[in-house]
C-alpha positions in Angstrom: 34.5 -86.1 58.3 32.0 -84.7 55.9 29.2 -87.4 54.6 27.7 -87.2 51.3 24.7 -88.2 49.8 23.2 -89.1 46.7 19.7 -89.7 45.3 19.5 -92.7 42.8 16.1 -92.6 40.6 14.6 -96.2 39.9 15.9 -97.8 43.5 12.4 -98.2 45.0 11.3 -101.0 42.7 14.8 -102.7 43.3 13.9 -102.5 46.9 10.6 -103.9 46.9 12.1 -107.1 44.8 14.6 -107.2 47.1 12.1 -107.5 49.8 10.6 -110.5 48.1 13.5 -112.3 48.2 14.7 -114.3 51.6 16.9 -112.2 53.7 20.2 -114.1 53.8 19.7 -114.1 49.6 18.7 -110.3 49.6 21.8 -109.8 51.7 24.4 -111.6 49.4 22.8 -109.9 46.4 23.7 -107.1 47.8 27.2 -107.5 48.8 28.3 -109.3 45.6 26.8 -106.3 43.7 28.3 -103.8 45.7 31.9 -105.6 46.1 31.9 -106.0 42.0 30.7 -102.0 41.2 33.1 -100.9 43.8 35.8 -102.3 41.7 36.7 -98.9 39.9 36.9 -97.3 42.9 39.6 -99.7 44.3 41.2 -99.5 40.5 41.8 -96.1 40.4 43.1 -96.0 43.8 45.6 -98.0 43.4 46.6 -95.8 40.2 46.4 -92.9 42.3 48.5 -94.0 45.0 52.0 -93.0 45.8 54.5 -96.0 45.2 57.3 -95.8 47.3 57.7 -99.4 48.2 53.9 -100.6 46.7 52.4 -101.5 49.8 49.9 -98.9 49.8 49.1 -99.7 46.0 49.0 -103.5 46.9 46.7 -102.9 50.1 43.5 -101.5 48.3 40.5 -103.3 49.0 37.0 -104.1 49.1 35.6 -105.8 51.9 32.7 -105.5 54.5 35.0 -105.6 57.9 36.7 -102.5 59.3 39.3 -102.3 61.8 38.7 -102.6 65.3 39.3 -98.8 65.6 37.3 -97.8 62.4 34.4 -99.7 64.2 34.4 -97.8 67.0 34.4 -94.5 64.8 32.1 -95.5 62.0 28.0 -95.5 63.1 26.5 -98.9 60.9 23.5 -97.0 59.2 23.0 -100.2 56.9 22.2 -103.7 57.1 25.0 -104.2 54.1 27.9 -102.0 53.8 30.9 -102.6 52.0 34.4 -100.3 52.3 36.9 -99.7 49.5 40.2 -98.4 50.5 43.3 -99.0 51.5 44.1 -100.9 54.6 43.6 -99.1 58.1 47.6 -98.6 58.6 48.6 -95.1 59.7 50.7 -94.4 56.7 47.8 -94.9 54.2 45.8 -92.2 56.3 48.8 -89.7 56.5 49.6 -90.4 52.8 45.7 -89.4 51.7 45.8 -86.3 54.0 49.1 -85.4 55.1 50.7 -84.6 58.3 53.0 -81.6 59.6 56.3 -83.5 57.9 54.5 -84.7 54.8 51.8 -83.1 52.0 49.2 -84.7 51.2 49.0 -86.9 48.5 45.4 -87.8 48.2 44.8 -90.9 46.0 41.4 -92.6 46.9 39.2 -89.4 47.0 39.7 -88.8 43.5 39.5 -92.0 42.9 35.9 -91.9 44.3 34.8 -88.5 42.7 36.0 -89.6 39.3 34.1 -92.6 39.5 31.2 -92.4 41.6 28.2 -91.6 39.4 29.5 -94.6 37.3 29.8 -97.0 40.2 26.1 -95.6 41.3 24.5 -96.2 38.1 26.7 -99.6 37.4 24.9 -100.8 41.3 21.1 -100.1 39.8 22.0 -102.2 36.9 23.9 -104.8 38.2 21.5 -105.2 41.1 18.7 -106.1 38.4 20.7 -108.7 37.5 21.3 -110.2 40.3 17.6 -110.4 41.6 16.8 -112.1 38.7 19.4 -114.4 38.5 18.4 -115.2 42.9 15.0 -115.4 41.5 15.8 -117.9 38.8 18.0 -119.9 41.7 15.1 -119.8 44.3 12.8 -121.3 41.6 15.1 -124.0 40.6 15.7 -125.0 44.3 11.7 -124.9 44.9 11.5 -127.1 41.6 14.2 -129.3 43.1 12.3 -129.7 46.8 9.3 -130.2 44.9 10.5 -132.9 42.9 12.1 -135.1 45.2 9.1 -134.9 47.6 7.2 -136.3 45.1 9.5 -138.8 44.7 9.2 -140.0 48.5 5.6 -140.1 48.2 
């Protein structure tokens, strides 16, 4: 399987902020930005897909668990990853790529090449957003702590 890459301008300062935050925070931020800008993705996937009986169309996803088997063939190269897709089932793989008895009727890569510079751009954004709105929860917890120590002492 071929891997792509992309270079995103503007991500270092997002990282360093990130970095100021807690990591169980930084982590979350991170997942519910990635989950909600992966949304056209899954959208258009489910468009794209094949109905025969709906269950592929009904099975898209987002999520951060794979498969036992998708485990085993996927290397973790992040602390936070999140996958959009269909669920593992044979059929959904056969139906993207086809087999010797059946074309190929590929549904979530175009969904992903029509919408990933949109999703990319949507994560820088979105991921401004939610540092500052972590930042603005972190201070109100801190002003919270704060306050009810001083009213012990």
């Amino acid at each position: 399987m071929a891997k792509q890459s992309f270079k995103i301008e503007g991500l270092a300062e997002l990282d360093e902020a990130l970095a100021e935050l807690p990591k169980a925070t930084a982590r979350n931020v991170l997942q519910r930005t990635l989950k909600a800008q992966g949304a056209p993705i899954r959208d258009a996937g489910e468009l794209n897909a094949p109905r025969m009986t709906g269950g592929l169309k009904q099975s898209y996803t987002i999520g951060t668990k794979l498969s036992r088997r998708q485990k085993s063939q996927n290397k973790k190269e992040s602390d936070v990853e999140v996958y959009i897709g269909p669920t593992p089932h044979p059929k959904s793989v056969q139906t993207e790529f086809g087999n010797a008895h059946q074309a190929a009727h590929p549904h979530l890569r175009p969904a992903f090449d029509g919408n990933v510079m949109k999703v990319l751009d949507g994560i820088k954004t979105e991921l401004a957003d939610q540092i500052e709105k972590a930042r603005v929860r972190l201070a109100k917890k801190a002003a919270r702590l704060a306050a009810k120590i001083r009213a012990q002492t």
